[in-house]
OpenMM code with the backbone's topology and positions (N, CA, C; nanometers):
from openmm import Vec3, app, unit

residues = "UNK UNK UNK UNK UNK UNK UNK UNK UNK UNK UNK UNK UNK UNK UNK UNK UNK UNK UNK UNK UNK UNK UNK UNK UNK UNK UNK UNK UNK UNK UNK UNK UNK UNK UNK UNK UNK UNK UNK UNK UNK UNK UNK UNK UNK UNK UNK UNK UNK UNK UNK UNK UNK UNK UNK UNK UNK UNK UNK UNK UNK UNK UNK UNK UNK UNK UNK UNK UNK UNK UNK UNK UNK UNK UNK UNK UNK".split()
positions = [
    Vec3(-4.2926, -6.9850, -7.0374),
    Vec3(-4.3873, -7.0837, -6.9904),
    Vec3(-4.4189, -7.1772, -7.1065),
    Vec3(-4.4276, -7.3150, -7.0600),
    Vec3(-4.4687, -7.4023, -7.1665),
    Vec3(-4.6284, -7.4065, -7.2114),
    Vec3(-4.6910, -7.4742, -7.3106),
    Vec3(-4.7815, -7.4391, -7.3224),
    Vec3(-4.8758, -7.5631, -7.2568),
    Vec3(-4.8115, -7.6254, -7.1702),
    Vec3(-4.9050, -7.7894, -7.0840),
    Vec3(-4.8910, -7.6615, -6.9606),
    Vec3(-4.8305, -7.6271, -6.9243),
    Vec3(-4.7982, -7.4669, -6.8290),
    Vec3(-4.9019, -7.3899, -6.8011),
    Vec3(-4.9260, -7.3184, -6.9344),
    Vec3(-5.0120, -7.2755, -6.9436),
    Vec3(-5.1760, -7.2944, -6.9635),
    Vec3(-5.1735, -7.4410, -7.0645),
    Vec3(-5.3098, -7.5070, -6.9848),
    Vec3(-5.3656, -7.5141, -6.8733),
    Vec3(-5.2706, -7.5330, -6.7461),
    Vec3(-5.3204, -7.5937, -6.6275),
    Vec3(-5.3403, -7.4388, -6.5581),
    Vec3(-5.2681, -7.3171, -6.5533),
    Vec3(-5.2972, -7.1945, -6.5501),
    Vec3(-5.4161, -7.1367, -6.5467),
    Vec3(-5.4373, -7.1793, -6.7050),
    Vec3(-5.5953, -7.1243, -6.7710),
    Vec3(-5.6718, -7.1825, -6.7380),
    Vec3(-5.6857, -7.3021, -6.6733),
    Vec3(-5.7493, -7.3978, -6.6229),
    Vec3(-5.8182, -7.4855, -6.8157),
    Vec3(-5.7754, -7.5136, -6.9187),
    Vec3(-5.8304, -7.5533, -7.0039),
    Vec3(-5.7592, -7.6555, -7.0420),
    Vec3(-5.8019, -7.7714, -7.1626),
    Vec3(-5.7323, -7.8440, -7.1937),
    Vec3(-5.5553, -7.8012, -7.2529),
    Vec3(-5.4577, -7.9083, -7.2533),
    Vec3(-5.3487, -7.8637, -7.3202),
    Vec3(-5.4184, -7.8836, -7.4899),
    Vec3(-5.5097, -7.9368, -7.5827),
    Vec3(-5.4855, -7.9488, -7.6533),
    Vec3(-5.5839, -7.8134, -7.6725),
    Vec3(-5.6741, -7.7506, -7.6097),
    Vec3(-5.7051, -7.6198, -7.6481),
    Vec3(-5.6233, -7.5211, -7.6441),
    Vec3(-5.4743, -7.5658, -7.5800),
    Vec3(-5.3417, -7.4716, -7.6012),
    Vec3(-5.3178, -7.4782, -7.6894),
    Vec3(-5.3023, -7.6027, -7.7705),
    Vec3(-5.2183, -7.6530, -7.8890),
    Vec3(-5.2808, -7.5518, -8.0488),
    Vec3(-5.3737, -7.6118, -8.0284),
    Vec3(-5.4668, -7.5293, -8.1434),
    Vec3(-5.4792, -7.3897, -8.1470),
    Vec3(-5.4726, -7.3412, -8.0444),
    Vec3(-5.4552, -7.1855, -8.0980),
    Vec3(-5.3328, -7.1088, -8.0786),
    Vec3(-5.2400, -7.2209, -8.0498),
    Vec3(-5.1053, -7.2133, -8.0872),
    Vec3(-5.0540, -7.2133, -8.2598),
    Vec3(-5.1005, -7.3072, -8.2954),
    Vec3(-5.1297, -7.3619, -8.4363),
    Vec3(-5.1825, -7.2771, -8.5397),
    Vec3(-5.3158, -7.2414, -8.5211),
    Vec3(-5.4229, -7.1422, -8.5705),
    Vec3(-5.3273, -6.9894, -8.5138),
    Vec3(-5.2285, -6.9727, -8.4459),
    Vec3(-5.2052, -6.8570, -8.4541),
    Vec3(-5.2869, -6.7152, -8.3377),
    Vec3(-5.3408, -6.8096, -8.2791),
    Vec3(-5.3869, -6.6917, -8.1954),
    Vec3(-5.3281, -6.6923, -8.0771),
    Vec3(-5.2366, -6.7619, -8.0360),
    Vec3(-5.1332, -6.7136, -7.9260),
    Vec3(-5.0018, -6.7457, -8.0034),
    Vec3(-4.9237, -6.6900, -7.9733),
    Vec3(-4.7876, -6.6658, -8.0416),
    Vec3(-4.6988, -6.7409, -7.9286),
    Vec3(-4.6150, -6.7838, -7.9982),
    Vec3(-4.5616, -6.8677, -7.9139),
    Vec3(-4.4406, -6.9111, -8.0027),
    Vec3(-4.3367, -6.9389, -7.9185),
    Vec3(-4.1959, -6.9742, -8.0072),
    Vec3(-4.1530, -7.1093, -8.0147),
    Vec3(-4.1327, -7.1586, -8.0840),
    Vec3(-4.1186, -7.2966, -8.1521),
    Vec3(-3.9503, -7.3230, -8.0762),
    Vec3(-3.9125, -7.4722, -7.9879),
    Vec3(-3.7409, -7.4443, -7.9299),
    Vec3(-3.7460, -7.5560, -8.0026),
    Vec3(-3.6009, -7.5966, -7.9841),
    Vec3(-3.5210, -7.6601, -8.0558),
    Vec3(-3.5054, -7.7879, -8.1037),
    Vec3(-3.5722, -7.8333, -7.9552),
    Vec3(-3.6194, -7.9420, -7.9218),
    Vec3(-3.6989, -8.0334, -8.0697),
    Vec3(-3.8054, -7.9356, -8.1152),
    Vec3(-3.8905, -7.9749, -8.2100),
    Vec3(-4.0223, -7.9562, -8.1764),
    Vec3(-4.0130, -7.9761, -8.0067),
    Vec3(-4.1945, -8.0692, -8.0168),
    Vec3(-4.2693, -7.9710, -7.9254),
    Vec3(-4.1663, -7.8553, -7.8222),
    Vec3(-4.2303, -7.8305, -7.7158),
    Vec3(-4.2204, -7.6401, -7.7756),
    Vec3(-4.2939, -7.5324, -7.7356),
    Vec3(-4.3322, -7.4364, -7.7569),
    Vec3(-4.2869, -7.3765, -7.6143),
    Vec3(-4.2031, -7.2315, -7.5907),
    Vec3(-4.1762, -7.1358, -7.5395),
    Vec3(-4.2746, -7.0213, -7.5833),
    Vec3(-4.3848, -6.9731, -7.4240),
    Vec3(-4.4371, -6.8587, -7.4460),
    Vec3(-4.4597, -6.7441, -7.3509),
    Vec3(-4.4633, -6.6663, -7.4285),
    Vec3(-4.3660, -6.5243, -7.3752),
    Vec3(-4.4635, -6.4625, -7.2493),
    Vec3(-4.4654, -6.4323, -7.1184),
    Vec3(-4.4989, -6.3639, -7.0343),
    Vec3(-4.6505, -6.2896, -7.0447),
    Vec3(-4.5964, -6.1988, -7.1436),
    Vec3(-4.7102, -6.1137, -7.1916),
    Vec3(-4.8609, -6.1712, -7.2390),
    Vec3(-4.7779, -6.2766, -7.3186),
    Vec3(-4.8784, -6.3494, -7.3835),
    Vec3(-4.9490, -6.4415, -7.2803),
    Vec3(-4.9292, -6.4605, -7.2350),
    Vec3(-4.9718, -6.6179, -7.0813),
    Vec3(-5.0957, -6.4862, -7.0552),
    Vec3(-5.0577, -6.3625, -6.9620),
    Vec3(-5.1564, -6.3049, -6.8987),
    Vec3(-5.2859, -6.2563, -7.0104),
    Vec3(-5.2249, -6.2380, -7.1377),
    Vec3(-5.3241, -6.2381, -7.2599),
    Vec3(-5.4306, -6.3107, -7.2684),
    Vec3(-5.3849, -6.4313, -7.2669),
    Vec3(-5.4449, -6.5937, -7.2707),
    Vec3(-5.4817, -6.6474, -7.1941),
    Vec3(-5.4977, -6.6124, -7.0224),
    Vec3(-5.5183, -6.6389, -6.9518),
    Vec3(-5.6738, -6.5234, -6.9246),
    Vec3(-5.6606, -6.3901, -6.9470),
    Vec3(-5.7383, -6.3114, -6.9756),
    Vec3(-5.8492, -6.3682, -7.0110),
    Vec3(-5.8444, -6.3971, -7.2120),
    Vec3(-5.8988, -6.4194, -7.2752),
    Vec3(-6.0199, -6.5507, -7.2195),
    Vec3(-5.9562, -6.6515, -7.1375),
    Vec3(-6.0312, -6.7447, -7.1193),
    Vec3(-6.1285, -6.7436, -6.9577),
    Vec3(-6.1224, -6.5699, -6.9165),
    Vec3(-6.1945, -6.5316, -6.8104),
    Vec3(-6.1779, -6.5891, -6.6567),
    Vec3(-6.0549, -6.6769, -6.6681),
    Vec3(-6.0181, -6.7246, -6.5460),
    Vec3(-5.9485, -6.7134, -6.4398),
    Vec3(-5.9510, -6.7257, -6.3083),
    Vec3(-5.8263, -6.7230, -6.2541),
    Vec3(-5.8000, -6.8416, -6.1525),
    Vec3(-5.6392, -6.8096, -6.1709),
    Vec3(-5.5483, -6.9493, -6.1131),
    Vec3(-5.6348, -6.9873, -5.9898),
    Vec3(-5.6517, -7.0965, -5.9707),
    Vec3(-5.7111, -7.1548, -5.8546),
    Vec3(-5.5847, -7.1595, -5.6927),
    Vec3(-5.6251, -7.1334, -5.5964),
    Vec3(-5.4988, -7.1280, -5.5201),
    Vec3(-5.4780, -7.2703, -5.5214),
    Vec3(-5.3416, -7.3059, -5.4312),
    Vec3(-5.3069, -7.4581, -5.4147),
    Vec3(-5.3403, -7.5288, -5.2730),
    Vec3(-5.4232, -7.6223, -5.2569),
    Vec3(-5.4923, -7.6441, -5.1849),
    Vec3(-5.3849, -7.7191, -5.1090),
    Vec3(-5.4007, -7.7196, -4.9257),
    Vec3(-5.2695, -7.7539, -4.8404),
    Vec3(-5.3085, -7.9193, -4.8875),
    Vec3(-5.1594, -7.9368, -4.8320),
    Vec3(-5.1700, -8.1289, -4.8349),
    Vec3(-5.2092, -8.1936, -4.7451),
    Vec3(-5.2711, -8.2560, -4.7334),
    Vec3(-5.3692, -8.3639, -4.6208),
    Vec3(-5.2065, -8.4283, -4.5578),
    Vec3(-5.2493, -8.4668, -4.4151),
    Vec3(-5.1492, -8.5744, -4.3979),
    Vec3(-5.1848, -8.6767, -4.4263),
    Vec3(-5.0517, -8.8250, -4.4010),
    Vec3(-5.0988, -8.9225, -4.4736),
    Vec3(-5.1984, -9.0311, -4.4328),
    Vec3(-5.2452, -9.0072, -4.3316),
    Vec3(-5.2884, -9.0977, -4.2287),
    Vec3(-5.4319, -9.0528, -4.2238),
    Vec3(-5.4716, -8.9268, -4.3044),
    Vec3(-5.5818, -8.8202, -4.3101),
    Vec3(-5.7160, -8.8997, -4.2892),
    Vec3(-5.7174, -9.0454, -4.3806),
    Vec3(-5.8191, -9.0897, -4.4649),
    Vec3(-5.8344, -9.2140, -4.3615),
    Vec3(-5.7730, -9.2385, -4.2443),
    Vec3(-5.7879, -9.3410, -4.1293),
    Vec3(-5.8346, -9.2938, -4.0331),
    Vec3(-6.0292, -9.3756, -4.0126),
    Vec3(-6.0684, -9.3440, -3.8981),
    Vec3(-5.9928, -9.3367, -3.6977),
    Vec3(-5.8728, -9.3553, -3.7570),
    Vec3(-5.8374, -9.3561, -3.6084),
    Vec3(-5.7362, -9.2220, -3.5937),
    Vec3(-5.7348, -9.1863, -3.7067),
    Vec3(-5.6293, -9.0718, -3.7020),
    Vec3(-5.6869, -8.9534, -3.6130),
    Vec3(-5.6022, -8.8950, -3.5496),
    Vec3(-5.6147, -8.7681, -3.4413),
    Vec3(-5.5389, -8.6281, -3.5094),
    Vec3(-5.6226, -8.5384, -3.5049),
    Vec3(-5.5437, -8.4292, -3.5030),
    Vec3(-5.3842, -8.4313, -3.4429),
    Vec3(-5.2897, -8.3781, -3.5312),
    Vec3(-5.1828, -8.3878, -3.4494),
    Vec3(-5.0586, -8.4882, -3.5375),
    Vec3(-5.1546, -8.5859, -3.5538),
    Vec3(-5.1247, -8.7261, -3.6333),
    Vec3(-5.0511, -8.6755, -3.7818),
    Vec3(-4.9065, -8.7231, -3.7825),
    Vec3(-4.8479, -8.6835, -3.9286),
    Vec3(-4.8160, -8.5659, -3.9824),
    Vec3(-4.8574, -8.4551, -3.8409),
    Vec3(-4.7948, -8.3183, -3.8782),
    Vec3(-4.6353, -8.2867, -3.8260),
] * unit.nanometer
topology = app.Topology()
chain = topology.addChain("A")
for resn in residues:
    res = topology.addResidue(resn, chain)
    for name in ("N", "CA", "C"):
        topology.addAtom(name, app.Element.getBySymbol(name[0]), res)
């Protein structure tokens, strides 16, 4: 998991990923790339732990027509 991944997970900023990426309190593997961080499974549910949260479910998608007073049930499904 990346660590913008895992921000949105934990529900916290990516740059409160970054920093304790940095500072060392989540471990995390540096790819090849240069810029982007691989982190390990274990560690996500660690870190996800740590910040007392859980994943929010994914809320269904409106149809598109949702937000037009003339729309009817039925409409765009």
């Amino acid at each position: 998991m990346t660590a913008g991944e895992l921000s949105r997970l934990a529900g916290v900023s990516p740059a409160s990923i970054m920093y304790r990426i940095r500072t060392g309190s989540i471990r995390a593997e540096r790819q090849a790339d240069g810029g982007s961080y691989q982190i390990d499974d274990d560690e996500v549910e660690r870190v996800v732990a740590s910040y007392g949260r859980t994943p929010e479910p994914e809320r269904p998608m409106l149809p598109a027509g949702f937000g037009n007073p003339f729309w009817q049930p039925g409409d765009g499904w």
